[in-house]
N, C-alpha and C positions, 0 to 999 in steps of 0.2 A: 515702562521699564521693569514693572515688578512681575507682571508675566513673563517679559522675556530673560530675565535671569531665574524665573522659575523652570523655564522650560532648557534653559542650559543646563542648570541642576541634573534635570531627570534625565535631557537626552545624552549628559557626556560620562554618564555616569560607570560606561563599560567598558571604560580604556585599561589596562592592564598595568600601566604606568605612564602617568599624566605627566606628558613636557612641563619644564616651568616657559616660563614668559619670557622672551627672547630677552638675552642680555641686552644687544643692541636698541632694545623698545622700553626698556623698565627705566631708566635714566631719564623715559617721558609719563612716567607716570608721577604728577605731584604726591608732596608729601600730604596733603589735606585730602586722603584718600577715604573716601565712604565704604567700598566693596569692589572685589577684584573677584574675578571669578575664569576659571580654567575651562576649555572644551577641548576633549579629544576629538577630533570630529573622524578619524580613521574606525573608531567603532563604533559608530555607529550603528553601523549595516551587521554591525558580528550579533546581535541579541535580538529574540523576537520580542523581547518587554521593551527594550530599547526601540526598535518600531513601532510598537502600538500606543508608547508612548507619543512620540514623533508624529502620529496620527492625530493622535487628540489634544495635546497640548501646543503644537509647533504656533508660535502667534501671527501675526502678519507682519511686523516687526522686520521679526527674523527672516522670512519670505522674502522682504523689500530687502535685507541684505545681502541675500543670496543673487538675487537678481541684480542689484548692484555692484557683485563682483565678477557676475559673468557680463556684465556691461564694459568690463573693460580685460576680459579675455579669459577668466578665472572660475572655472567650475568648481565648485564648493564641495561638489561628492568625490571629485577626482582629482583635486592641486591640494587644499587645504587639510592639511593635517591637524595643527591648533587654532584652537578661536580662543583669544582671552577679552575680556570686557572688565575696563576700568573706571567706576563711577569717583567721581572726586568734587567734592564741595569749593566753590568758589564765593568770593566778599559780595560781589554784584551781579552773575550770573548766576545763581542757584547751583543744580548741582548737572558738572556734564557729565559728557561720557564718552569714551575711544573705545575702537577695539581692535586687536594685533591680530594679524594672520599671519600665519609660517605656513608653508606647503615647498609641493614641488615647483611651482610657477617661478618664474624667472622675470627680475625687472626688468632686465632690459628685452623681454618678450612683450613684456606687457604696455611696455612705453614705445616701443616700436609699432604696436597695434593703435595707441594713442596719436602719436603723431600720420598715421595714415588715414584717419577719422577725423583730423584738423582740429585735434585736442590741446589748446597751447596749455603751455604751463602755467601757474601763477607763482612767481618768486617770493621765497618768504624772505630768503638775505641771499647769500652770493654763493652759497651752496649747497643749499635745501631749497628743493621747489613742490610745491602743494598741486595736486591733478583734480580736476572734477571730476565723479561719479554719477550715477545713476542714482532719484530719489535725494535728491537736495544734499550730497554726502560726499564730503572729499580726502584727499589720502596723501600719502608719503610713503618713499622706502626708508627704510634705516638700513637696509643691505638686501641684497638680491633673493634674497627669497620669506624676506621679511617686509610685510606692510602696516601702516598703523593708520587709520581709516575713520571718519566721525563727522559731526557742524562742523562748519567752518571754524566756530568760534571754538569749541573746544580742542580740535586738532591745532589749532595755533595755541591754546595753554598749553597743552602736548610740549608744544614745541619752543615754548619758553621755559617751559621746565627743563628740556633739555641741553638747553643752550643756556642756563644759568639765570636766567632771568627771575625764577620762584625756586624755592625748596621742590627736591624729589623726595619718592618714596624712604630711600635709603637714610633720609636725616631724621623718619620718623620712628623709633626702636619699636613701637608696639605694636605696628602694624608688620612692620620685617620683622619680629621674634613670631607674630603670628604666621608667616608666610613659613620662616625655618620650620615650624612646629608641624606643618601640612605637607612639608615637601616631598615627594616620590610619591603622593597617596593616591587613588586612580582619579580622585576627582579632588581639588578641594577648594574651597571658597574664603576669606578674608572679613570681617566685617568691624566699623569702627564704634567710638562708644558708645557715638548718637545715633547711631543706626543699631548696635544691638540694643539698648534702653528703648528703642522704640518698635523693638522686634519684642521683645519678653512683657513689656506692657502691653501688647497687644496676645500676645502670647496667653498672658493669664487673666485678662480681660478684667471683670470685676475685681476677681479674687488680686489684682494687683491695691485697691484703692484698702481691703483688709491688713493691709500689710502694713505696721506700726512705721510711724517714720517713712513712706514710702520714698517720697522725694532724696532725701540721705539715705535709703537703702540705693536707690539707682543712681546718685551719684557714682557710687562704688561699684557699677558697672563697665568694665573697661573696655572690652573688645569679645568678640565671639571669633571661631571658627567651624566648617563644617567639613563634611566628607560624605561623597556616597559611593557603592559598589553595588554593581550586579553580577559579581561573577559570581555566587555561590549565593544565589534566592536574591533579595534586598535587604541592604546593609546599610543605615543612615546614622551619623555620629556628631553631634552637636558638643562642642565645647565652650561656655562661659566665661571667660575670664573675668574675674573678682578681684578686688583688695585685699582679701581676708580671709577664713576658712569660714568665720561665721555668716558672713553676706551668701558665700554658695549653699550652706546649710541650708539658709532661711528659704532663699529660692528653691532649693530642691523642696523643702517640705511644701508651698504653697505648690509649684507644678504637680505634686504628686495627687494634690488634694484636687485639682483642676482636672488631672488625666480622669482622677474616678468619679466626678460629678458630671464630666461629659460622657463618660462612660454608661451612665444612667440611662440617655435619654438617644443615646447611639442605635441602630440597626446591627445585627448580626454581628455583618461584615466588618461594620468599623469597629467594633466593642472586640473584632478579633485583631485588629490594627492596635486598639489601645491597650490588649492585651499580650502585645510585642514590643510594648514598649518601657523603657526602665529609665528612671530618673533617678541621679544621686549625686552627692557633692565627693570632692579629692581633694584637701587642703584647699586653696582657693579658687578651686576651679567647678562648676556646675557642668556634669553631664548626662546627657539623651541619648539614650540608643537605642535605635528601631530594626527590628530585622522579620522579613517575612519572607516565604518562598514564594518563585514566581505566579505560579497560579494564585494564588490569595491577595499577590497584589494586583496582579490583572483583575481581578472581582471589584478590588479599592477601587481603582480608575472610575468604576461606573456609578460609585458612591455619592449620595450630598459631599460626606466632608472631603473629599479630591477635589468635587467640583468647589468647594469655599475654597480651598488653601489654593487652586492653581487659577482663579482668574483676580 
């Protein structure tokens, strides 16, 4: 999963204006949400960094999805417009995952394709029914040109979440004030507290265990958000949310100290990556901003540190 949300990242990154997540689909997303993450998938094809990325990064994952929606009539370069991917933690299953597709495709095209292939349905209650896919993977519409797609097991949390049976997204405010705060950006991603404390711990690696109190510092770690663009070179914007001005201080001073120690022992190329990049705190909030133009970051791709952060 952490490759395939990395490679969402890079490859949806050059949409011009990133749909949100179909109304009709977010009422299945629970509120015990890990990372929600947006794809434009219509630009794809519009950037040659967006391609070469697509080349190198694209995982098999991904591939087995594509193929599993043209399993059941849905060309992925030519129907689908958005891909959203919703990871959400659960008591006894760990952590699943769904993911929504809007396009031009029509359910009742695609369920007409179904039932001539002798595709029965499997009924979840008396007015929702669940279809098998391609690759152990099964689906639902919430409206005709909207699908929500995943395990079995998870797409049925989905489906309890929408149907009342668990808390949705919208009962949990920190994760919906993070979604308002991303809205209309070309790309942007979601992330919760345990997943960013376990992203900036890995983040600052040692230099995390130097940090006084670390434990009570990352308490007070609450939720992150991200964004990327390619329209004008690469543009990457990381947001921490904090408790306090002093907790994003502290974080800014140890990441800063991190970028220039790895900076040391960098190649050219990367030491010109680390030399794009700026860390600093806003009242309670820690942020990273990366920005390079295309060619220098087509050179990253061929880098060690590309290859560490993307597999």
């Amino acid at each position: 999963m952490k490759k395939l949300c990395f490679a969402v990242l890079l490859l949806c990154a050059t949409a011009s204006l990133a749909m949100p997540i179909a109304s009709s689909a977010r009422s299945m997303v629970p509120s015990e949400l890990q990372q929600l993450i947006g794809v434009d998938y219509r630009a794809l094809k519009d950037s040659p960094t967006a391609q070469a990325l697509k080349d190198k990064v694209l995982p098999d994952n991904l591939k087995q999805l594509e193929a599993a929606l043209k399993s059941i009539g849905i060309d992925a370069e030519r129907d689908i417009d958005q891909l959203d991917f919703a990871s959400f933690r659960t008591e006894k299953k760990g952590i699943q995952t769904i993911g929504v597709a809007q396009g031009s495709f029509s359910a009742k095209a695609v369920l007409k394709k179904l039932k001539l292939k002798k595709i029965a349905a499997i009924p979840y209650n008396k007015t929702t029914s669940i279809y098998p896919m391609d690759n152990g993977l099964v689906m639902t519409f919430t409206d005709d040109n909207t699908l929500v797609f995943g395990a079995d097991a998870s797409l049925r949390s989905a489906l309890d979440t929408q149907y009342g049976k668990r808390p949705s997204l919208d009962s949990n405010p920190v994760m919906a004030d993070q979604m308002a705060a991303v809205d209309g950006s070309p790309l942007w991603s979601i992330l919760d507290q345990q997943g960013t404390q376990a992203m900036m711990f890995s983040t600052m690696g040692d230099a995390a265990t130097k940090v006084g109190d670390y434990e009570s510092v990352k308490k007070r770690i609450l939720a992150s958000r991200y964004t990327m663009s390619f329209q004008s070179g690469v543009e990457f914007d990381l947001s921490v949310v904090t408790s306090d001005s002093m907790t994003a201080a502290t974080l800014s001073t140890v990441l800063k100290g991190v970028v220039l120690y790895k900076k040391m022992s960098a190649s050219a190329i990367e030491k010109t990556a680390y030399d794009s990049t700026t860390v600093d705190s806003d009242n309670s909030i820690l942020r990273l901003h990366f920005k390079s133009d295309d060619q220098k970051f087509q050179s990253l791709m061929n880098s060690p540190l590309f290859a560490a952060i993307s597999h």
